[in-house]
C-alpha positions as CSV (number, residue, x, y, z in Angstrom):
1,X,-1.0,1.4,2.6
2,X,2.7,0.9,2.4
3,X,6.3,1.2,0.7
4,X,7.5,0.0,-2.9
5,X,7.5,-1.6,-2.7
6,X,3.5,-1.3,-1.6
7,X,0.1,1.5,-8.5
8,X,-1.2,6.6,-18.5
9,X,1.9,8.5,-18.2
10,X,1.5,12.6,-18.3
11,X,4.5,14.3,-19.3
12,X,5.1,17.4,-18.0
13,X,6.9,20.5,-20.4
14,X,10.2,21.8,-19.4
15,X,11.9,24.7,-21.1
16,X,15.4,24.1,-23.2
17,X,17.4,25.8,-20.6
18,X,16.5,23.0,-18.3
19,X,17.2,20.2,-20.7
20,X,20.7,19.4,-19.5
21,X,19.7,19.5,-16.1
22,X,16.8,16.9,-16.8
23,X,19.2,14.8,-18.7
24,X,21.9,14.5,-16.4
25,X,19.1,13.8,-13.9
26,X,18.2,10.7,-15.9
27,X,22.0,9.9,-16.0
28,X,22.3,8.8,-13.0
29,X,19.1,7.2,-13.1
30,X,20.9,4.9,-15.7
31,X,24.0,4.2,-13.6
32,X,22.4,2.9,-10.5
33,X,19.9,0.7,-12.9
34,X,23.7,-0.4,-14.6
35,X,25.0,-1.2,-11.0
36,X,21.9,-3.1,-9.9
37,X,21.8,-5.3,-12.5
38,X,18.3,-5.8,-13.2
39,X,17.0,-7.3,-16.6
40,X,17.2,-5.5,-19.7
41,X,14.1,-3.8,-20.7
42,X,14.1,-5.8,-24.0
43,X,11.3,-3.1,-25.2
44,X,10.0,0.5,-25.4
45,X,9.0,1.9,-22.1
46,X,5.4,1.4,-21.3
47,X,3.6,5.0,-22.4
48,X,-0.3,4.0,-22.5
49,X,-1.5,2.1,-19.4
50,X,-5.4,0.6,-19.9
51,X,-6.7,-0.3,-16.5
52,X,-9.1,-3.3,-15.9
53,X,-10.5,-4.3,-12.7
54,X,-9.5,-8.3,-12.8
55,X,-7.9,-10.8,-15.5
56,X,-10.1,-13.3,-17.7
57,X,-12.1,-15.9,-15.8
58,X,-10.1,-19.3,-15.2
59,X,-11.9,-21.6,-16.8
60,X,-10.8,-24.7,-14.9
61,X,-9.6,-25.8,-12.0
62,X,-4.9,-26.3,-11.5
63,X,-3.5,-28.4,-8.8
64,X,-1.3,-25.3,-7.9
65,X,0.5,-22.3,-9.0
66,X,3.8,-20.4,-7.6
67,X,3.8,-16.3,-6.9
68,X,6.8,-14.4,-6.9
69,X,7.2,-12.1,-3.7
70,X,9.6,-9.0,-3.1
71,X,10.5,-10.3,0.8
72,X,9.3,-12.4,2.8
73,X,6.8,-11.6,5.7
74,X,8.3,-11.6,9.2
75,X,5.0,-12.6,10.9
76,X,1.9,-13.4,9.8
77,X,0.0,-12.4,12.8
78,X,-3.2,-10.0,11.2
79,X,-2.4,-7.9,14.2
80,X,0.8,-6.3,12.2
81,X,-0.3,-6.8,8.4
82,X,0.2,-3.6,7.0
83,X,1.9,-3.9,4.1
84,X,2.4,-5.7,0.8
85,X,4.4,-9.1,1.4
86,X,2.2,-10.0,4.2
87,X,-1.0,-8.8,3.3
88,X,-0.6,-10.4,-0.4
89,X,-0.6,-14.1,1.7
90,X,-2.7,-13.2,4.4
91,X,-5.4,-11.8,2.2
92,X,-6.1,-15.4,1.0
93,X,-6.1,-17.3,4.7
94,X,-7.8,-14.9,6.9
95,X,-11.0,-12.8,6.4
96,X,-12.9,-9.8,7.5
97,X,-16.2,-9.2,8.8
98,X,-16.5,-6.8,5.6
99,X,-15.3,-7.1,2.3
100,X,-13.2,-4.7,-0.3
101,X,-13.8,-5.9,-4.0
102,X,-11.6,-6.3,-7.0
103,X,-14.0,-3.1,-8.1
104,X,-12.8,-1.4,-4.7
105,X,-16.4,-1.4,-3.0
106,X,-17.6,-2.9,0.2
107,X,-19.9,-6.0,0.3
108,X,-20.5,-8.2,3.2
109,X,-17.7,-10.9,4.3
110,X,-17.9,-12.7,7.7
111,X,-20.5,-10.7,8.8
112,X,-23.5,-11.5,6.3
113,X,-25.3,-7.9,7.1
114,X,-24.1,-4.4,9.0
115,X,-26.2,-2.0,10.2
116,X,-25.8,1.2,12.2
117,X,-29.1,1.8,14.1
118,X,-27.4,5.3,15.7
119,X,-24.3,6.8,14.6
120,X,-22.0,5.6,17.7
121,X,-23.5,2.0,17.1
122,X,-22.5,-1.0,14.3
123,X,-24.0,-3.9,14.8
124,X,-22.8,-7.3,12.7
125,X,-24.7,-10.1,12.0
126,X,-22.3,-13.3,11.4
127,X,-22.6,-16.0,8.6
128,X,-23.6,-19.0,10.3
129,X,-21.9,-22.9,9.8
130,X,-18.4,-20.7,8.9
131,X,-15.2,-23.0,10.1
132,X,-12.0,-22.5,11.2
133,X,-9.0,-23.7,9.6
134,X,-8.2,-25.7,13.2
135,X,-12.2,-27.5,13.0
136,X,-13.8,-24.5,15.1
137,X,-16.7,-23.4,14.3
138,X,-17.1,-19.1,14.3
139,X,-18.9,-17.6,16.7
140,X,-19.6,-14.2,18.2
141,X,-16.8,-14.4,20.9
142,X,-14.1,-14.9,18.2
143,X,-15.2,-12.0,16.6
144,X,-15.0,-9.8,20.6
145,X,-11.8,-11.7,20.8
146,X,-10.0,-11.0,17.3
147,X,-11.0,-7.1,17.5
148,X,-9.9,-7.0,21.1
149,X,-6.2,-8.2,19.9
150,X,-6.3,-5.0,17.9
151,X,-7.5,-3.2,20.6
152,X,-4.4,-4.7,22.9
153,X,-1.8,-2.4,24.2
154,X,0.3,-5.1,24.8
155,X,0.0,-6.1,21.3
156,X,1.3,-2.9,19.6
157,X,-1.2,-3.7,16.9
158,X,-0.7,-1.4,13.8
159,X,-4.1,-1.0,12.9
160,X,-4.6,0.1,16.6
161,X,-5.1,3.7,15.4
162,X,-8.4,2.7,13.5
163,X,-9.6,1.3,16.9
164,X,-9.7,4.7,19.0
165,X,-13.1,5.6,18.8
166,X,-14.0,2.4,19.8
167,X,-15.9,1.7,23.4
168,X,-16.7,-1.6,23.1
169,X,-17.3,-4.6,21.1
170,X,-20.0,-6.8,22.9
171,X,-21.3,-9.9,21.6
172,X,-25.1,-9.5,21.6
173,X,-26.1,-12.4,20.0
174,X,-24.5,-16.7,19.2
175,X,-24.1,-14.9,15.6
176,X,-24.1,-10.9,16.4
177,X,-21.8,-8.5,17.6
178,X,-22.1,-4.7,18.6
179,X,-19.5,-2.4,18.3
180,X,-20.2,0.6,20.4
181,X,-18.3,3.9,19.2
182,X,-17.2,6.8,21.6
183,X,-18.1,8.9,19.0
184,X,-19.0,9.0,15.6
185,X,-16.6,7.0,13.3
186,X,-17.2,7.3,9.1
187,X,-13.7,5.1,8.8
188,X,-14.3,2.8,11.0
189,X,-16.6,0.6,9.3
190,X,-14.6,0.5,6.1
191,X,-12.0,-0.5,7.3
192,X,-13.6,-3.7,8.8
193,X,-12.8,-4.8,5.0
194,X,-9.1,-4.5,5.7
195,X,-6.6,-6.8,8.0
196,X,-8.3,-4.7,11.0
197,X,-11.5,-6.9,10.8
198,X,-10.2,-9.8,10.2
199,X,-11.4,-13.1,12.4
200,X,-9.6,-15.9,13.6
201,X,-10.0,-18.4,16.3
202,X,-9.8,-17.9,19.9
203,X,-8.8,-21.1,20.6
204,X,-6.2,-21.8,18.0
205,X,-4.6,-18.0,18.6
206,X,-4.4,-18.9,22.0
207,X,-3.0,-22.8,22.1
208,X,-0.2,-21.1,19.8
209,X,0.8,-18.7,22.0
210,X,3.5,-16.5,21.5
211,X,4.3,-18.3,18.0
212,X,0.9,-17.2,16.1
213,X,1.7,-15.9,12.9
214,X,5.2,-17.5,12.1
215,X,4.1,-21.0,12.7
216,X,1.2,-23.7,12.7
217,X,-2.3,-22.8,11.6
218,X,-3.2,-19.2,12.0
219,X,-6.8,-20.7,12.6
220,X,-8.8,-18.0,10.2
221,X,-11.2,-19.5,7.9
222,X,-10.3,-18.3,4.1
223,X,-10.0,-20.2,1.3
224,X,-6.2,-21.0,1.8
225,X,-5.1,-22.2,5.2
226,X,-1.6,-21.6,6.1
227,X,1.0,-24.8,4.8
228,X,4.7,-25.3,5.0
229,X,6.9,-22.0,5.5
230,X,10.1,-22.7,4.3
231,X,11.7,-19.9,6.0
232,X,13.8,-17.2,3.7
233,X,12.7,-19.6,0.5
234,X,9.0,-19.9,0.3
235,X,5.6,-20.1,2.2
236,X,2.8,-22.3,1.2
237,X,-1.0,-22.5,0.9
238,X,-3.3,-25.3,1.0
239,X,-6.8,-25.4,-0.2
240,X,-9.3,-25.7,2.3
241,X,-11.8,-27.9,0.8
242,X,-14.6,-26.5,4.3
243,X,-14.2,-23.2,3.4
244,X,-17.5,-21.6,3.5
245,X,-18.2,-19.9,0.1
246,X,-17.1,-20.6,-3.7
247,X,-13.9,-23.4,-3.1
248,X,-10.5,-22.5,-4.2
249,X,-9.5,-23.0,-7.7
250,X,-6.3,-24.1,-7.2
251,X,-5.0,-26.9,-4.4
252,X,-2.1,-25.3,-3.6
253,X,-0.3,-21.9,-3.8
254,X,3.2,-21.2,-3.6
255,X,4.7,-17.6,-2.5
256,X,8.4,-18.0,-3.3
257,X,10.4,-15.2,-1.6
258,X,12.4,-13.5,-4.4
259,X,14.3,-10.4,-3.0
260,X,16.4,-9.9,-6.1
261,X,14.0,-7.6,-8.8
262,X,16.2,-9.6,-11.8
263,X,15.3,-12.8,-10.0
264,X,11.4,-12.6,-9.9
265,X,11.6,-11.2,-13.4
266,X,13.4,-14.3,-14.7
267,X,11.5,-16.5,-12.4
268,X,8.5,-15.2,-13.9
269,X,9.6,-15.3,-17.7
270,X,11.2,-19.0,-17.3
271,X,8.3,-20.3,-15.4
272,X,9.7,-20.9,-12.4
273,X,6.9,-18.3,-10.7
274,X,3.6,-18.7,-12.8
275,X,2.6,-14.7,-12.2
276,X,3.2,-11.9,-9.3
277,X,2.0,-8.8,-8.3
278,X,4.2,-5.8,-7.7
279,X,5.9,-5.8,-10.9
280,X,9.9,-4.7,-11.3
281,X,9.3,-1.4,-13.2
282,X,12.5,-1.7,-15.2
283,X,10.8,-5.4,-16.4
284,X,8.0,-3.8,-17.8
285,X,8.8,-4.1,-21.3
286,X,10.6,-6.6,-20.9
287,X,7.0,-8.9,-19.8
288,X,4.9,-7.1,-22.1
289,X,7.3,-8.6,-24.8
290,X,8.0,-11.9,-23.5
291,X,5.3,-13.8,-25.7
292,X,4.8,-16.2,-22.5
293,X,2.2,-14.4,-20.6
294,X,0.5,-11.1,-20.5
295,X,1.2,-7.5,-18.0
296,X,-2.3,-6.3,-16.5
297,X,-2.7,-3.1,-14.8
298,X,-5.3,-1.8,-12.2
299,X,-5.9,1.2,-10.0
300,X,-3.8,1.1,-7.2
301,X,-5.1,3.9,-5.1
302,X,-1.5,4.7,-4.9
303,X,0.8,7.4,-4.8
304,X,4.8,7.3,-5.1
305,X,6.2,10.2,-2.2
306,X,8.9,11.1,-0.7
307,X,8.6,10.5,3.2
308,X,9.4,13.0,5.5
309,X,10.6,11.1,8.9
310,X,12.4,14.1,10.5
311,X,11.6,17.8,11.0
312,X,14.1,18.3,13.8
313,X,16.5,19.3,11.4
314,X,16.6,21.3,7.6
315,X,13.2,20.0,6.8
316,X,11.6,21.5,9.6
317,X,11.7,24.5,7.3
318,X,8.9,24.3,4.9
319,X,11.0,26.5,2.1
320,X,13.6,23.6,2.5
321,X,10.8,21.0,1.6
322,X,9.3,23.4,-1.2
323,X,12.5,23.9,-2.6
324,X,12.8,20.0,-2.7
325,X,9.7,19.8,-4.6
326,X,10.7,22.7,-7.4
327,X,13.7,21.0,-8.0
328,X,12.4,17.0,-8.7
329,X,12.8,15.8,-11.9
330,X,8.9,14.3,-11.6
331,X,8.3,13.4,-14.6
332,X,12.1,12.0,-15.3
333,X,11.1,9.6,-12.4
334,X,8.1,8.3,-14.2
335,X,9.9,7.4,-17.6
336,X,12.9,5.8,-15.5
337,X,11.1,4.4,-12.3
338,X,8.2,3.7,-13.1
339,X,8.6,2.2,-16.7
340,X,7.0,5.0,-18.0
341,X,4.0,3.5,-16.2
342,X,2.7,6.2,-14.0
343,X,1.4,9.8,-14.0
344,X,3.2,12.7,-12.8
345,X,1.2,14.3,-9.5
346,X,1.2,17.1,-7.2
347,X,-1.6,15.6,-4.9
348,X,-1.0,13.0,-2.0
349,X,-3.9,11.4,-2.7
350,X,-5.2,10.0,-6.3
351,X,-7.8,10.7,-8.5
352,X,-9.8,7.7,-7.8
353,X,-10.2,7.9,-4.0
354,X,-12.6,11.5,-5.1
355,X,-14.4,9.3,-7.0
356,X,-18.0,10.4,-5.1
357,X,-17.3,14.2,-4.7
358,X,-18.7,16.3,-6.5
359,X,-17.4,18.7,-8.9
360,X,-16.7,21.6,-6.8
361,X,-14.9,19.6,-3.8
362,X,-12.4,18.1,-6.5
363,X,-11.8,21.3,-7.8
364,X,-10.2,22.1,-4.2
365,X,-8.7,18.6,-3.5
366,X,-7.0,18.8,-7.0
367,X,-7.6,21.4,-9.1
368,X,-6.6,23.9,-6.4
369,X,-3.4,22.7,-5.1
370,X,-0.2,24.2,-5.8
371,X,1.7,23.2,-8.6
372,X,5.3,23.5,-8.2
373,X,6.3,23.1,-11.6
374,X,10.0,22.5,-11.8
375,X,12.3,25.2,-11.1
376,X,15.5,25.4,-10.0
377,X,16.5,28.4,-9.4
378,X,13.3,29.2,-7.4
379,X,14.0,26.0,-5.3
380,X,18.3,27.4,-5.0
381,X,16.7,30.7,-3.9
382,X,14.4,28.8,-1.1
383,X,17.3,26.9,0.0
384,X,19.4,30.4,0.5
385,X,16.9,32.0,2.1
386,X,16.1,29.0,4.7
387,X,20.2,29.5,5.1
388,X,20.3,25.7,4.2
389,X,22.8,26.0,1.9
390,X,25.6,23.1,2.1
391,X,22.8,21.4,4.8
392,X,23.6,17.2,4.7
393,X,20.6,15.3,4.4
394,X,19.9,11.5,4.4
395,X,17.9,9.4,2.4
396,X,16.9,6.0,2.4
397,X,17.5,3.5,-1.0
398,X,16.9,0.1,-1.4
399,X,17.4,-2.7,-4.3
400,X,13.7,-3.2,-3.4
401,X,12.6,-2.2,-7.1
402,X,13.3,0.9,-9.2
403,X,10.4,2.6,-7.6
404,X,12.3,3.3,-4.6
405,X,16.3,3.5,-5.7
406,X,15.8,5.5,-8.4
407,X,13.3,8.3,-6.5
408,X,16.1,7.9,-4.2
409,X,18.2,9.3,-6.6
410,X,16.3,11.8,-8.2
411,X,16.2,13.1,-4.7
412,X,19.5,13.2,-4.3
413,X,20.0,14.9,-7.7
414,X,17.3,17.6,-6.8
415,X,19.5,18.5,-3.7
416,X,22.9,18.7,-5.4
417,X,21.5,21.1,-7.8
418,X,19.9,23.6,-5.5
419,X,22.6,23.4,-2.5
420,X,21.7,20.5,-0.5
421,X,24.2,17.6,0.4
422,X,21.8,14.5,0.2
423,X,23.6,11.4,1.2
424,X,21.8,7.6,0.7
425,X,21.5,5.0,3.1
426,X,21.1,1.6,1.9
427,X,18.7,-0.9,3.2
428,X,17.9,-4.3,2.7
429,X,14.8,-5.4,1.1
430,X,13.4,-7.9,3.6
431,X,14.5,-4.6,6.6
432,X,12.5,-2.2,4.5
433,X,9.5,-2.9,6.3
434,X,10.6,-1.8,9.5
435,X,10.8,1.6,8.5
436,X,7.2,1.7,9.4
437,X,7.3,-0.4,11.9
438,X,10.7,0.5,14.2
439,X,11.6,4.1,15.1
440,X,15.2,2.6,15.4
441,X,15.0,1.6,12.0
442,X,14.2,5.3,10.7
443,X,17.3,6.8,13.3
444,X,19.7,9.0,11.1
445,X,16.8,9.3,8.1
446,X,15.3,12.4,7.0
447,X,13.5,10.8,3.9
448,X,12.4,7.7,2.1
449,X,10.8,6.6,-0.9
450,X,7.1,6.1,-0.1
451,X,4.7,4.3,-2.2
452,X,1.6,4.2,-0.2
453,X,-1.6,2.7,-0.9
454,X,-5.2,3.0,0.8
455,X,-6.6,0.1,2.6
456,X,-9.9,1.9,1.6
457,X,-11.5,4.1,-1.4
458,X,-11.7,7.5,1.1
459,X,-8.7,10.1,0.9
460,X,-8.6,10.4,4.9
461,X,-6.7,7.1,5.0
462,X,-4.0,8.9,3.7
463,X,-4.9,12.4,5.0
464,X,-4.9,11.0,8.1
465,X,-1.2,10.0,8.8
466,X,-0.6,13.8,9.4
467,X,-2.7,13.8,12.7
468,X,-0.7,14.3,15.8
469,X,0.0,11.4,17.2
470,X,-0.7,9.1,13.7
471,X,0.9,5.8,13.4
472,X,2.7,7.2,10.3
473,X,3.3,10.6,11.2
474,X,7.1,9.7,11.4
475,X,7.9,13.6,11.6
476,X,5.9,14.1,14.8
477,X,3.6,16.8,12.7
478,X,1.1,18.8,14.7
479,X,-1.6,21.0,13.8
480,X,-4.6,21.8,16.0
481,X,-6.3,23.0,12.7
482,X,-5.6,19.9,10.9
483,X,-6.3,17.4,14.0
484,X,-10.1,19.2,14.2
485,X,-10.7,18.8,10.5
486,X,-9.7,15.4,10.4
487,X,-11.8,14.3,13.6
488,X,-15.0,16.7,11.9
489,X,-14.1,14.3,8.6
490,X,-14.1,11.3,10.6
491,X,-17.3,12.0,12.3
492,X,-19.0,12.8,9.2
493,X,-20.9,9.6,7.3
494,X,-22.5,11.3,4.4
495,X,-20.2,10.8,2.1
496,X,-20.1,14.2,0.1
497,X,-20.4,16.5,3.4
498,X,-17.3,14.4,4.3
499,X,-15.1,14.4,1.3
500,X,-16.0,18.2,1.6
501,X,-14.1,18.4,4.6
502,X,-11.4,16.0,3.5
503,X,-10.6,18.6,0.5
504,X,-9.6,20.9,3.0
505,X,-6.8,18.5,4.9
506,X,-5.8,17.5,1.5
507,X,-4.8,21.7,0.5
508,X,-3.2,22.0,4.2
509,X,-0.9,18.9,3.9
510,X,0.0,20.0,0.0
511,X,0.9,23.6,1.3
512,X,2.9,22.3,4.2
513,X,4.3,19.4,1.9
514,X,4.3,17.0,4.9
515,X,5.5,14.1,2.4
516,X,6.2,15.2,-1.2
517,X,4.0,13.7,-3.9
518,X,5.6,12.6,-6.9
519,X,3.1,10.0,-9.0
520,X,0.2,7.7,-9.4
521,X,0.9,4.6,-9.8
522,X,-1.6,1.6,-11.0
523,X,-1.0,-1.9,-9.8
524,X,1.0,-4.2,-12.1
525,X,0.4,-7.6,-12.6
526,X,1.8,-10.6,-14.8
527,X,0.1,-14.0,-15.3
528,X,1.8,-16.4,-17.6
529,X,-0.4,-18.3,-20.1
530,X,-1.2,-21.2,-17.6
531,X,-3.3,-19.1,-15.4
532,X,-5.5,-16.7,-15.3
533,X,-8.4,-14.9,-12.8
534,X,-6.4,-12.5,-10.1
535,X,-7.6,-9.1,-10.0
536,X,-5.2,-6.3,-10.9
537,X,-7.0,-3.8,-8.6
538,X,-5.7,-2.9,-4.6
539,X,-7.7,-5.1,-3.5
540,X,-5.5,-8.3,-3.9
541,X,-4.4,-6.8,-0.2
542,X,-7.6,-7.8,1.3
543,X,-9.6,-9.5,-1.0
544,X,-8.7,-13.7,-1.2
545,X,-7.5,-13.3,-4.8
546,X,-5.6,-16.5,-5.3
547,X,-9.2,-18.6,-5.1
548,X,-10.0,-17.1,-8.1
549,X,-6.6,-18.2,-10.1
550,X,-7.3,-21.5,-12.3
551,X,-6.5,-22.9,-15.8
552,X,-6.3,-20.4,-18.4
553,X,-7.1,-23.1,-21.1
């Protein structure tokens, strides 16, 4: 769901008089890529992206192969997965009692079958003979005890949220648990797919103690169990050979942490890293170029925003965000941050989580939003009239990837032209996640590049976060109208009756501009000529993608 970094370009039409405007936007796009160094594009930007749901079949088995990674994971302890450098390992060492597909659908995982006899009841029936990573064998109370972990106060568990409709999780059987809902809940099964249903030992989590998740086994039972963690260099994977379904096509994976986006690039182009997901959009080119491997992309389920964290001040006037919005350079961004990769958007939510409404609902989810096509001298006029004229505003930037500095800056270029003084705040790459995770870390931010993802193909996970009280509702928003509409969505299993009511939260949040959407973005992906078989969908964040990675030849 989360930052860059966590996806067929549209151009939109601007009149002459706003050409200069535009172009000294994209000026200063090209001075902070000069001052970051990253690798010359070597290439045209990408303009046509052709999206395919996983790479050719490997046709062989490799003794192992080494992934480039943006930071490196500070725990990996399921309990906090939520976003890309953790969820990219975990993904491949623990598993769920569902599973998301490189096609984005749900198929069984741990649990071999899921029913729902009433609509407050799930009941999971467990593969049988499935083994831990520490010798155990799984059983029902593993499956009480991993959920009850999320359930934890103590643990602070950020998938908590998706466990408040929860009553109780009983094991009703050696292989069977029931999951008893307070009420209701059309996410909740979903996201047993996602980091949230994952299993792991009770024993081994609780002979580690307080060090599950940074060292020792992490006791799941995937197709990779956790190996040496070189910590700030690299964290490895070992095949393990009593894994339950298809073996691992590899022996051994290698995640080398590579904070630099000119370092993965040229780890990636001299070999050093064999592929990696989460691509350096200013490297684009240069890959697809390269002659030594090949640049996939995939839907992402993802959207590029700009984060509102604070409404205390200036942005708590909705002209102030509106006037923000008229005055980005959207489709500027695209060419620049997003290697041309990407397609300009008004809607929080992308095209491809609508996928089962019907035509009239996407007519309001999409069709029907406002479209605040740029204008600055509307937005200037907001800014007057909100009397937040001269206002100081800060936004975070980090030499994370271009996806985030250079939104950063088109932000800040938007609020120098219509009024606004829009400062940056630099941030670490390996501290960008706690922006989601530590309110201290958001203290003195009133924005951030946002590239969120959904854990699952429904547009409430995203439409959610504006709930009071939401684990990502940084801005403390609150709506009584919008907190009924998204419990009546979550209450509602039929799929089109749902995504009905989901249209609705999507106008609210685009009229209120409670983040400001600025593109889709597909997943990227590179695999040199040595391997081949990773999807290039979202899925790698749940789905165990590196036991599908083998010999290309």
């Amino acid at each position: 769901m989360t930052t860059p970094p966590p996806r067929t370009a549209r151009r939109t039409d601007r009149p002459f008089a706003r050409l200069a405007a535009a172009t000294a936007v994209l000026a200063s796009f090209a001075l902070v890529a000069a001052c970051s160094g990253p690798p010359k594009s070597g290439g045209a930007p990408v303009t046509e992206v052709t999206l395919s749901k996983s790479t050719p079949t490997a046709k062989g088995e490799i003794d192992s192969f080494t992934w480039a990674v943006y930071a490196e994971p500070p725990t990996l302890d399921y309990t906090v997965a939520f976003d890309y450098p953790q969820n990219t390992i975990l993904s491949n060492v623990c598993e769920s009692l569902m599973r998301w597909t490189p096609g984005l659908t749900l198929e069984p995982g741990l649990a071999q079958k899921a029913t729902n006899p009433d609509p407050t009841t799930w009941v999971y029936d467990l593969r049988p003979n499935v083994r831990f990573h520490d010798g155990g064998v799984m059983s029902a109370d593993d499956v009480v005890y991993s959920l009850g972990r999320q359930m934890d106060p103590d643990n602070a568990a950020a998938w908590a949220q998706n466990f408040q409709n929860v009553d109780s999780v009983t094991k009703t059987g050696p292989l069977q648990v029931t999951v008893k809902l307070k009420k209701p809940d059309s996410q909740f099964p979903q996201y047993m797919a996602t980091a949230a249903g994952v299993v792991a030992s009770k024993a081994g989590i609780e002979a580690a103690g307080k060090d599950y998740g940074t060292t020792g086994s992490l006791a799941c039972t995937g197709p990779f169990k956790l190996g040496t963690w070189n910590k700030g260099q690299s964290i490895e994977l070992e095949r393990f050979d009593n894994y339950w379904g298809t073996k691992a096509k590899s022996k051994k994976a290698v995640f080398r942490v590579l904070t630099d986006p000119s370092a993965r690039t040229n780890a990636m182009l001299s070999g050093e890293a064999d592929g990696g997901y989460l691509i350096p959009t200013e490297s684009y080119a240069r890959l697809r170029d390269s002659g030594v491997g090949k640049l996939y992309f995939g839907e992402g389920l993802s959207t590029v925003n700009v984060n509102i964290t604070n409404m205390q001040g200036p942005l708590g006037d909705v002209r102030v965000r509106q006037a923000l919005s008229l005055a980005l350079d959207r489709a500027g961004f695209v060419k620049a941050g997003l290697g041309g990769a990407g397609t300009v958007t008004h809607s929080l939510t992308t095209r491809a989580a609508w996928a089962a409404a019907p035509e009239s609902t996407l007519k309001t989810a999409l069709d029907g939003l406002p479209r605040p096509d740029r204008n600055i001298e509307q937005a200037k006029a907001l800014i007057k009239e909100a009397g937040a004229t001269g206002k100081t505003l800060t936004v975070a930037t980090s030499s994370i990837g271009q996806d985030v500095s250079l939104l950063a800056t088109a932000v800040q270029a938007a609020g120098t032209q219509i009024g606004l003084d829009i400062q940056l705040k630099t941030i670490a790459p390996n501290a960008f996640t706690a922006l989601f995770t530590d309110p201290a870390a958001r203290e003195g931010i009133d924005m951030f590049p946002l590239t969120y993802y959904d854990s699952i193909t429904d547009p409430l996970d995203l439409l959610t976060n504006f709930k009071t009280g939401a684990y990502m509702n940084f801005a403390g928003y609150s709506d009584k109208q919008y907190d009924a509409l998204v419990d009546q969505a979550v209450g509602t299993y039929e799929p089109e009756k749902r995504l009905e009511i989901e249209a609705k939260l999507q106008k609210q949040a685009a009229e209120q501009l409670l983040w400001i959407p600025v593109a889709e973005w597909p997943t990227a992906l590179f695999l040199n000529k040595r391997i081949t078989g990773a999807p290039t969908t979202i899925s790698y964040m749940y789905y165990p993608w590196a036991a599908d990675v083998g010999a290309a030849q």
